[in-house]
C-alpha positions in Angstrom: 12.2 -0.6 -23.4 13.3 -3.2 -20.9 11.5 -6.0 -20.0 11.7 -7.1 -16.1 11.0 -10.7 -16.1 8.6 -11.7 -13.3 9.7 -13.5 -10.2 9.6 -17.3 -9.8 7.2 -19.1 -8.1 9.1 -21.3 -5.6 8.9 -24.2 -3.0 9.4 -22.0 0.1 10.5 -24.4 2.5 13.6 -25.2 0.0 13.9 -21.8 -0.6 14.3 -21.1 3.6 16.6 -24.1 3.7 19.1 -23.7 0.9 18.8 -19.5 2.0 18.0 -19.3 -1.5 17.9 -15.0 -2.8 16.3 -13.6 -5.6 16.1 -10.3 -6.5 14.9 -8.0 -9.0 12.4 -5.1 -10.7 9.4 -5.3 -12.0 7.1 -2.4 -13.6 3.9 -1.0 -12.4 2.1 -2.9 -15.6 3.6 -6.1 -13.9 1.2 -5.6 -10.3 -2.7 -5.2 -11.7 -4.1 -5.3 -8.6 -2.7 -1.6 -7.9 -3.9 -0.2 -11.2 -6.6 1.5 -9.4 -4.9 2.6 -6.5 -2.3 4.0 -8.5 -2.5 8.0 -9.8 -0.1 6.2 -12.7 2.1 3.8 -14.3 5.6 5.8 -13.9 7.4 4.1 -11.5 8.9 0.5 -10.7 9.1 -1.4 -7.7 12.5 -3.4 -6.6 12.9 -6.4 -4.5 14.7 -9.1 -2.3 13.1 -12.3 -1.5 15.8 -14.3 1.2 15.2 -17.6 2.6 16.3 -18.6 5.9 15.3 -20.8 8.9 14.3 -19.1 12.1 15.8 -20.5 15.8 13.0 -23.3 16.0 13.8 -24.6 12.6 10.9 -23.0 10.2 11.0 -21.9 7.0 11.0 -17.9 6.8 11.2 -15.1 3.9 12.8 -11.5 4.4 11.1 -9.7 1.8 12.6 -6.1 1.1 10.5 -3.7 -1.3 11.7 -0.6 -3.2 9.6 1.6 -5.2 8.8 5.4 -6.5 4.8 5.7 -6.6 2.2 7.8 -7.7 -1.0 7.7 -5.9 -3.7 10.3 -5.5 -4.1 12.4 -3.0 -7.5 12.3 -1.5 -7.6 16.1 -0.8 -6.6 18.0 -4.2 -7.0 14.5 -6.5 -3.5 15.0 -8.2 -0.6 13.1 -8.0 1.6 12.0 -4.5 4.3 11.3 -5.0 5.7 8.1 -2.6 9.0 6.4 -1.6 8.2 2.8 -0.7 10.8 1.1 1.5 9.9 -1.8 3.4 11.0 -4.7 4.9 8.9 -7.8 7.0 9.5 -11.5 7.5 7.0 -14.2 6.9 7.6 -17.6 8.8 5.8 -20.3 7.0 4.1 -22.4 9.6 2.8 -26.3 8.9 -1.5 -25.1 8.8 -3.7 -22.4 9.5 -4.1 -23.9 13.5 -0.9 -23.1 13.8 -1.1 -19.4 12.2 -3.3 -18.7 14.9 -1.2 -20.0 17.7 1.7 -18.1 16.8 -0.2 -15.2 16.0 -1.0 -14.6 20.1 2.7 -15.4 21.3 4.2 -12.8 19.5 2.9 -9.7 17.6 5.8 -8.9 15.7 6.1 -12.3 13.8 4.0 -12.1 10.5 2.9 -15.7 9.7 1.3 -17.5 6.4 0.5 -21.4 5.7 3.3 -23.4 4.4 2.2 -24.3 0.7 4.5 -26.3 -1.6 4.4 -23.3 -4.3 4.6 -20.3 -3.5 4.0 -17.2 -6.1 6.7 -14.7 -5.3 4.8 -11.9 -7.8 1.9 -12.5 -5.8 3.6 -12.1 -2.6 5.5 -9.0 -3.7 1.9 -7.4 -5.0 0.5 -8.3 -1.6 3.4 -6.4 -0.1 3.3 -3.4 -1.8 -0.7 -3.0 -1.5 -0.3 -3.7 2.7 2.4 -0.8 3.1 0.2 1.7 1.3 -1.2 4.0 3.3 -5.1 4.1 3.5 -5.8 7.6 2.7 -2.9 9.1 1.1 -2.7 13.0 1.0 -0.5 15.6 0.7 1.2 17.7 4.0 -1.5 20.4 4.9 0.6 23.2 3.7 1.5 21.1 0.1 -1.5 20.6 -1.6 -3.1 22.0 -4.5 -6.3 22.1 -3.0 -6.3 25.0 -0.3 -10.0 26.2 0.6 -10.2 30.3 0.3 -11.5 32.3 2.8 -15.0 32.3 2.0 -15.4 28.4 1.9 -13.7 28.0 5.2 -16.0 30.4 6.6 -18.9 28.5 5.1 -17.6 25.6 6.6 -17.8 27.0 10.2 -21.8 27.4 10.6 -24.3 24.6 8.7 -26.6 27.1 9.0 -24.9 30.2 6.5 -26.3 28.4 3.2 -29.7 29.5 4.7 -28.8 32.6 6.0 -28.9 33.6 1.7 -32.4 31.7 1.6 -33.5 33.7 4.5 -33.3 37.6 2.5 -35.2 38.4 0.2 -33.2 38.6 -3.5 -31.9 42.7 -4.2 -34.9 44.4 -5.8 -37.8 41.9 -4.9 -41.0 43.5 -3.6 -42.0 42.5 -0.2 -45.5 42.7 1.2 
């Protein structure tokens, strides 16, 4: 079995200024907060964490994620599979005033508090559980679960369960 050492926990702002890089894998057993979003454990995620300093001189990360999921699909309950490729930048701004500022300039910027350490594992987890998609499910046409007829008909009036309330059972007496 290989073992996939975690990633570092790191002083971002040095990280952005010496354009620092770290890469790497890590298993599924590595990120416990998706244990029960998961269908499983096969898998792995990989990742890039870059450093750099954007055009008004703060700290930023490029994070790039890899991975080959499992979840569960919420229409037949069995396994979907997923190819996770993703990609956003952070810019590390000085406090959460500022997060907010920045926030209604420009949409497409993602921002966080500066902090002196940051946890990259934590990060990466973070990542990974934001470019899920809410409800996961197969394509109509490729899931195990495909109503028949009869259900689908069913489904089409509230009022068929009564309809078998309404007749009398075969070979009751009626008065």
């Amino acid at each position: 079995m290989v073992m996939h050492a975690a990633p570092p926990t790191i002083d971002p702002a040095r990280f952005a200024r010496e354009e620092s890089r770290v890469t790497g894998v890590l298993t599924l057993d590595q990120l416990p907060r998706l244990a029960d979003i998961l269908f499983d454990h096969e898998g792995s995620v990989s990742y890039e964490v870059a450093g750099y300093t954007t055009g008004n001189g703060q700290p930023a990360l490029h994070i790039r994620l890899q991975a080959n999921l499992g979840l569960c699909c919420q229409r037949c309950l069995e396994r979907l599979p997923l190819q996770l490729d993703s990609e956003r930048d952070v810019v590390l701004v000085a406090g959460a005033g500022e997060v907010a500022a920045d926030d209604e300039e420009d949409d497409d910027i993602d921002t966080i508090p500066g902090v002196a350490s940051l946890d990259l594992l934590d990060l990466i987890e973070q990542e990974v559980v934001l470019s899920l998609p809410m409800a996961p499910r197969h394509a109509e046409n490729g899931c195990a679960a495909q109503p028949s007829a009869a259900v689908v008909a069913a489904a089409d009036s509230p009022f068929s369960a009564l309809a078998g309330l309404k007749s009398p059972p075969a070979g009751a007496k009626t008065h």
